[in-house]
C-alpha positions as CSV (number, residue, x, y, z in Angstrom):
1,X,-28.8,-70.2,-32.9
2,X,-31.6,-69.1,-34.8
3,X,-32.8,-65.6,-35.1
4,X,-36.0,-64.4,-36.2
5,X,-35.9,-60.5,-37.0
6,X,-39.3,-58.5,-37.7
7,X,-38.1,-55.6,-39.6
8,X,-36.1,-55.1,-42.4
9,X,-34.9,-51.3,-42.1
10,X,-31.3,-50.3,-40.7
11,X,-32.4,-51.0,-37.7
12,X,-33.2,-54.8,-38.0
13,X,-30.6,-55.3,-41.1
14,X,-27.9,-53.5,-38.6
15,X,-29.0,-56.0,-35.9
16,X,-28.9,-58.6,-37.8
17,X,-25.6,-58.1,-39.4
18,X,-24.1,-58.8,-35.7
19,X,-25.9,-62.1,-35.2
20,X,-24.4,-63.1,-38.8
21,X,-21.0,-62.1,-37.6
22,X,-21.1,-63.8,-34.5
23,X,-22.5,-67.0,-36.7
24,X,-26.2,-66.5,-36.5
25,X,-28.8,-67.7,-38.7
26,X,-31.1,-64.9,-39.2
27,X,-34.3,-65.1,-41.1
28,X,-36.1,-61.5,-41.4
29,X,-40.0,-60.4,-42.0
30,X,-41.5,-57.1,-42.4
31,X,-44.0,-56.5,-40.1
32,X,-46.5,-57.3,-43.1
33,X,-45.6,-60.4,-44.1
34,X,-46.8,-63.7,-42.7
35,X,-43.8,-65.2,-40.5
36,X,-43.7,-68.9,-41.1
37,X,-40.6,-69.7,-38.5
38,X,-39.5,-68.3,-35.0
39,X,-36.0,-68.8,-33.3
40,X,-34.6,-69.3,-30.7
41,X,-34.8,-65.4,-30.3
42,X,-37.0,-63.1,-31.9
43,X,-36.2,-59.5,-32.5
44,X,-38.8,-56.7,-32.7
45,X,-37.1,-54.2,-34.6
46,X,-40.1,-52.4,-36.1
47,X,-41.4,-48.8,-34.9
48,X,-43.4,-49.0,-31.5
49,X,-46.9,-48.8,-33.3
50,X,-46.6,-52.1,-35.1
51,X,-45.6,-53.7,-32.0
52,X,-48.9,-54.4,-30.1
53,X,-50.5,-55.5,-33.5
54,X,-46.9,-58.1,-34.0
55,X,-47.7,-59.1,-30.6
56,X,-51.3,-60.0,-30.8
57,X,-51.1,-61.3,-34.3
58,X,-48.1,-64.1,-33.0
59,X,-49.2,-64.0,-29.3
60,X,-49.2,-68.8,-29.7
61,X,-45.8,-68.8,-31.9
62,X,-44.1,-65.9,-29.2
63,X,-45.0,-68.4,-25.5
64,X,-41.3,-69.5,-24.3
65,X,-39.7,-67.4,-26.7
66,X,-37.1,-64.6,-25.8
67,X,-38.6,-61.3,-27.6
68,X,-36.6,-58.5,-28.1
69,X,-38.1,-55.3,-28.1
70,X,-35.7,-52.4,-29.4
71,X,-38.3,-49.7,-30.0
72,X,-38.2,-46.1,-28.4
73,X,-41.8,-45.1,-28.4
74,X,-41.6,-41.4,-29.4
75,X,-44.1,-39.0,-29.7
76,X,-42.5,-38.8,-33.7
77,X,-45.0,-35.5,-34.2
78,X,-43.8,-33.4,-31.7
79,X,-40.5,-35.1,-30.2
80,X,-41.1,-33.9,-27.2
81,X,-42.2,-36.8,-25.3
82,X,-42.2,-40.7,-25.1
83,X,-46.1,-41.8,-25.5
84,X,-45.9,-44.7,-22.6
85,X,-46.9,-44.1,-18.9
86,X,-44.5,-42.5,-17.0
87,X,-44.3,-45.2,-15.0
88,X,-44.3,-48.1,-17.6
89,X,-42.2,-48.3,-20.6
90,X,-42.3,-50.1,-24.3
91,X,-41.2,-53.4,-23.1
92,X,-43.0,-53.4,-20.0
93,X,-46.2,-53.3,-22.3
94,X,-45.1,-55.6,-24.3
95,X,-44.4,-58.2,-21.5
96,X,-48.0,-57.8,-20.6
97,X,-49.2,-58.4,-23.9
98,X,-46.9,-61.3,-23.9
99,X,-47.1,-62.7,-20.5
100,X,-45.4,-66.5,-21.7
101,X,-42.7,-64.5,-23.2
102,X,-39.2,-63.3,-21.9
103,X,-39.9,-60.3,-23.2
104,X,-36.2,-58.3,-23.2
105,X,-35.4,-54.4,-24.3
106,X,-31.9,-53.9,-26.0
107,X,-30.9,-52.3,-29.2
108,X,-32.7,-49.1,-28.3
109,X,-29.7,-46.9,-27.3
110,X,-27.9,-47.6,-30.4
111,X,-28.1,-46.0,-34.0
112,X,-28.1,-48.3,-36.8
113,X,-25.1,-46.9,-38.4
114,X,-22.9,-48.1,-34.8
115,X,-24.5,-51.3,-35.2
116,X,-23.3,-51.7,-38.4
117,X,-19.5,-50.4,-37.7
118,X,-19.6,-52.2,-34.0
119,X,-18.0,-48.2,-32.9
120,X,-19.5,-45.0,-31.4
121,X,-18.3,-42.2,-33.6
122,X,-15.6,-44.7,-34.9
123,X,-13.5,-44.7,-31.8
124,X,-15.2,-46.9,-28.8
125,X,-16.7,-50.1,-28.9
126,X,-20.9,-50.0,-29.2
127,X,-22.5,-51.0,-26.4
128,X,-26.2,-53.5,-26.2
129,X,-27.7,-52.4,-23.0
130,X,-30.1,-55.0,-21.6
131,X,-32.9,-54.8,-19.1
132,X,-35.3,-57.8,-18.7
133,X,-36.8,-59.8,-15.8
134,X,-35.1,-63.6,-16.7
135,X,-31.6,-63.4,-16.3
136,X,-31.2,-66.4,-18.8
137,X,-32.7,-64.9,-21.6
138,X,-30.2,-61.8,-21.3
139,X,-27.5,-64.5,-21.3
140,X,-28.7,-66.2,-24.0
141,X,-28.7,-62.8,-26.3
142,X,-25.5,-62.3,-25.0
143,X,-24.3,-65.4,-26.3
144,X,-26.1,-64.8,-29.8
145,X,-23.8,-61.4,-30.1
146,X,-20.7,-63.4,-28.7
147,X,-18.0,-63.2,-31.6
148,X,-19.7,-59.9,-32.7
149,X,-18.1,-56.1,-32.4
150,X,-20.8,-55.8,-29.8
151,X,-20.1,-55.5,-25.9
152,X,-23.2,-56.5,-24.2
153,X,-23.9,-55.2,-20.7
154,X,-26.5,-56.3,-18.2
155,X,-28.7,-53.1,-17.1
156,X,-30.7,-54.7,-14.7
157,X,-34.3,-55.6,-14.3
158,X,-37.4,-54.8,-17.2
159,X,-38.3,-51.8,-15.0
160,X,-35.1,-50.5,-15.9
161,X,-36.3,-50.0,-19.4
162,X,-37.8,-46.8,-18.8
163,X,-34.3,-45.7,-18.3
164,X,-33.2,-46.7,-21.4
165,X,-36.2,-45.5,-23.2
166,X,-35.3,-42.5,-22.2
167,X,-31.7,-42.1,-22.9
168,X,-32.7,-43.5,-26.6
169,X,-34.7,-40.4,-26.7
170,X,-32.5,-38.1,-25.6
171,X,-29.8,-39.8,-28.1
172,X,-32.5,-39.4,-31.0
173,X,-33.3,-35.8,-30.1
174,X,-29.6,-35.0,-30.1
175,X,-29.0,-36.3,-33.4
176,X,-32.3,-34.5,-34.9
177,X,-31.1,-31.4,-33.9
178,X,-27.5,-32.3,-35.3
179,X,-25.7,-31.7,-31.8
180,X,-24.8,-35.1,-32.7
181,X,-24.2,-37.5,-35.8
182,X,-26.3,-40.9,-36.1
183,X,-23.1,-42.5,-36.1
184,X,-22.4,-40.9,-32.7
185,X,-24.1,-41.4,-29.2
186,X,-23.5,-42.9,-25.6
187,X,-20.2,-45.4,-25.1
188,X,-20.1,-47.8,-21.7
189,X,-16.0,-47.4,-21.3
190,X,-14.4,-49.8,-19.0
């Protein structure tokens, strides 16, 4: 499968790393340069501001496509609150800016640094929570991570984003504050 990842921080190069593991081909951009090819799925693994402007900018090459957005939209100059409707989230946004896409939110409840190791705090497996409308798509990303460290778990519909907005928040405040490493956070144990 082919993978198209905007961003080229730990974030996407963590992400990415999976999809190579589990035999991936994954072609990356930064959010500045001009992508020239989309996969199969396409990864949005940039911070929340540059994702309206990725949106609008790639609105034609994004209809059909399964777009991933991991962002966690955080009020980054106080940390005190997530700067999307209460009642709305990142991805829900992002789905209305992309209405022809199957717009998905995963990757947002993870650190980089359990990406890369494919462990919470080097003991349980890291979990991909997923929330998103087509149940298809989710399968289909699921697949992509198949023969990766990953465990991918289906966390319902793209309302349920807000959730996991919110737990990536509390995740990210945790570790600011060092109650928590950034190779630490939240494990889904069977």
């Amino acid at each position: 499968m082919q993978i198209t990842i905007f961003g080229k921080g730990n974030m996407g190069q963590a992400i990415g790393h999976n999809f190579e593991a589990a035999g991936q081909t994954v072609t990356y951009y930064s959010s500045k340069d001009q992508a020239t090819t989309f996969g199969d799925l396409i990864v949005m693994a940039v911070p929340y501001p540059a994702l309206a402007a990725l949106a609008k900018q790639y609105a034609t090459e994004l209809k059909g496509k399964i777009v991933i957005d991991i962002t966690n939209p955080l009020n980054f100059d106080t940390w005190d609150s997530l700067v999307v409707p209460a009642d709305s989230s990142a991805a829900q946004e992002l789905q209305k800016q992309l209405p022809d896409s199957k717009v998905l939110k995963a990757f947002n409840t993870t650190f980089a640094a359990t990406l890369q190791s494919g462990q919470v705090n080097g003991k349980e497996p890291t979990t991909v929570l997923v929330a998103g409308d087509d149940d298809d798509a989710k399968h289909q990303l699921a697949q992509a991570l198949a023969g990766s460290p990953l465990q991918v778990k289906d966390a319902g519909k793209l309302k349920r984003a807000r959730e996991l907005e919110a737990v990536g928040f509390l995740q990210m405040t945790l570790a600011a504050s060092e109650q928590i490493g950034w190779d630490g956070g939240f494990a889904v144990i069977k």
